[in-house]
C-alpha positions as a Python dict, from the first residue, in 0.01 Angstrom:
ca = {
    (1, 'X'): (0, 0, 0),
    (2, 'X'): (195, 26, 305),
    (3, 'X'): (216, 368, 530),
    (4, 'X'): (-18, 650, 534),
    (5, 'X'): (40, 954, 244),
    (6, 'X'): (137, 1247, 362),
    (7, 'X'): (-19, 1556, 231),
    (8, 'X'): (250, 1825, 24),
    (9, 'X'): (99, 2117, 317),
    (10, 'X'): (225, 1940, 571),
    (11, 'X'): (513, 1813, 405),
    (12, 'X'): (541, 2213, 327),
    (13, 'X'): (549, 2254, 669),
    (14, 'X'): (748, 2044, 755),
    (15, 'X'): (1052, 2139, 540),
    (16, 'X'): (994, 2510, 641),
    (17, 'X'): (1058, 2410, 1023),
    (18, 'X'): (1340, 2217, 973),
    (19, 'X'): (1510, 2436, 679),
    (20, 'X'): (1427, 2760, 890),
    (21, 'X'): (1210, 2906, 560),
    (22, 'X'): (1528, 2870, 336),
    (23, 'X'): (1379, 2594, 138),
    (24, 'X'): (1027, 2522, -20),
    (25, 'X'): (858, 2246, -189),
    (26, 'X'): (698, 2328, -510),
    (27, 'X'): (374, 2098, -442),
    (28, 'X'): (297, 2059, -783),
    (29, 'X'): (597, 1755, -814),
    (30, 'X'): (521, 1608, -458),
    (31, 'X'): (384, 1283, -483),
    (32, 'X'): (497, 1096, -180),
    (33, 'X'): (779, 1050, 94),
    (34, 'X'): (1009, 863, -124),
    (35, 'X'): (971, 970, -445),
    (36, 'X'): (1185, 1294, -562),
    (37, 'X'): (1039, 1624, -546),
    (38, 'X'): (1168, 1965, -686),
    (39, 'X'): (1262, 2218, -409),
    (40, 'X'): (1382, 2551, -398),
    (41, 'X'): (1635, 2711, -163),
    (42, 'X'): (1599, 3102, -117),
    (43, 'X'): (1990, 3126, -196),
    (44, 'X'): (2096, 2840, -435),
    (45, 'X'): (1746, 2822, -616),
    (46, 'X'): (1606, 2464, -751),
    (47, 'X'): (1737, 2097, -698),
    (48, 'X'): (1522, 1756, -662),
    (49, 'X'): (1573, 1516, -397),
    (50, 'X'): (1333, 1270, -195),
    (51, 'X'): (1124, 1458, 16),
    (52, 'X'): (1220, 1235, 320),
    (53, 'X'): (1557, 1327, 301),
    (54, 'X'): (1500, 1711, 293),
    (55, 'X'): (1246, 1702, 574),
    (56, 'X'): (1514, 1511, 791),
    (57, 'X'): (1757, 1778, 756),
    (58, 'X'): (1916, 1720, 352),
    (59, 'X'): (1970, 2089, 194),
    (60, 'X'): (2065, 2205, -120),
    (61, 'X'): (2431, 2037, -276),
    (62, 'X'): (2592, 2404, -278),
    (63, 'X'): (2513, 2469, 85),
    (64, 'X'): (2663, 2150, 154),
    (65, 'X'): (2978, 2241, 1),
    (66, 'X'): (2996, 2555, 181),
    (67, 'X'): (2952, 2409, 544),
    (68, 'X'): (3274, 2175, 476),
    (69, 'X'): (3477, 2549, 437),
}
């Protein structure tokens, strides 16, 4: 196996930082970087996604949609 795991706290943390504490992991569906996890924005509620792509910056679909208006 290649890389070192990443624990769900710190990728908890992580998201929190970079989301500004609109969006959670629920830590119970984390299993690594690249695999999908469910996450939950305060506003738009659930959605899954690869948790690398949320901690670099990717947020829920619907607040995507309303930073292009």
């Amino acid at each position: 196996m290649s890389g070192k795991l990443i624990g769900s706290a710190d990728i908890q943390k992580r998201v929190q930082e970079k989301h500004e504490g609109r969006v959670c992991l629920d830590e119970s569906t984390y299993v690594k970087m690249k695999a999908k996890a469910r996450f939950i924005d305060i506003e738009f509620g659930e959605w899954w996604a690869r948790a690398n792509s949320v901690v670099y910056g990717t947020g829920h679909p619907k607040r995507a949609i309303l930073k292009e208006c």
